[in-house]
C-alpha positions in Angstrom: 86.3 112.6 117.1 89.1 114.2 119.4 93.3 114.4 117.9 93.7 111.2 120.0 90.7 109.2 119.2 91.6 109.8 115.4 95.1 109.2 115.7 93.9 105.4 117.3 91.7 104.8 114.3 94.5 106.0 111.6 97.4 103.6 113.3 94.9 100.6 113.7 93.9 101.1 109.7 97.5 101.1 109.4 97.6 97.7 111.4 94.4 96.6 109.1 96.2 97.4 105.8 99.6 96.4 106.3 101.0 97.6 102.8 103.2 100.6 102.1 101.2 103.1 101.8 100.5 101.8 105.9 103.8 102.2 106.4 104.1 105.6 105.8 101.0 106.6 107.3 101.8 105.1 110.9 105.6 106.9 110.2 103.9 110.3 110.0 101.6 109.7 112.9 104.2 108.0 115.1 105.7 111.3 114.7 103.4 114.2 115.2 102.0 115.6 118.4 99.1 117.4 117.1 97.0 116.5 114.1 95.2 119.8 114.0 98.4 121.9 114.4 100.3 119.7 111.4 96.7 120.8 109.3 95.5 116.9 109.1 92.0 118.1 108.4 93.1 118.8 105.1 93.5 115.1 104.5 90.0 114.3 104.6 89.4 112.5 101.5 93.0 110.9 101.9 91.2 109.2 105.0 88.2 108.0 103.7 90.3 106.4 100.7 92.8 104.8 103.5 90.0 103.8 105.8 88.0 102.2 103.0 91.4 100.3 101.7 91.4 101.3 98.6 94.7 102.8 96.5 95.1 106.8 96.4 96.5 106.1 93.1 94.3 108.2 90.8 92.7 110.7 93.3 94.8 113.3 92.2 97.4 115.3 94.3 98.3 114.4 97.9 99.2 116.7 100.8 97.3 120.6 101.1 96.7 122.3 98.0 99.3 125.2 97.0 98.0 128.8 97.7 99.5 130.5 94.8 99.7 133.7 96.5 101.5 132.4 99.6 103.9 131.0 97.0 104.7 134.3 95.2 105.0 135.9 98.6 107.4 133.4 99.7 109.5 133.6 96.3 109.4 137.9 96.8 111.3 137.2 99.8 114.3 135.8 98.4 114.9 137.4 95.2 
């Protein structure tokens, strides 16, 4: 599946759902240009709990895990 073929199949499971968490799906999609540049293949067991409609409440943290060392790094920078 091509960055346009899966951005179809997220907004029309956003069309299927219709609840908030829908909402703010199709408000980040509406809004990106390219879903491998904004890292969406990190979402991938976001999109199999969205696409099966079922809550992401209890799936533990959303969004790309923190790299620790990237963090320290960051936090060197401005000390």
């Amino acid at each position: 599946m091509d960055t346009l073929e899966l951005q179809a199949a997220v907004l029309h499971h956003c069309f299927e759902r219709a609840d908030k968490w829908a909402v703010e799906v199709q408000g980040r999609m509406e809004s990106c240009c390219d879903l491998v540049a904004e890292e969406a293949v990190y979402h991938c067991t976001c999109y199999a709990v969205f696409t099966s409609h079922r809550s992401l409440s209890g799936q533990g943290q959303r969004g790309r895990p923190e790299d620790v060392e990237m963090r320290k790094a960051f936090d060197e920078l401005f000390v």
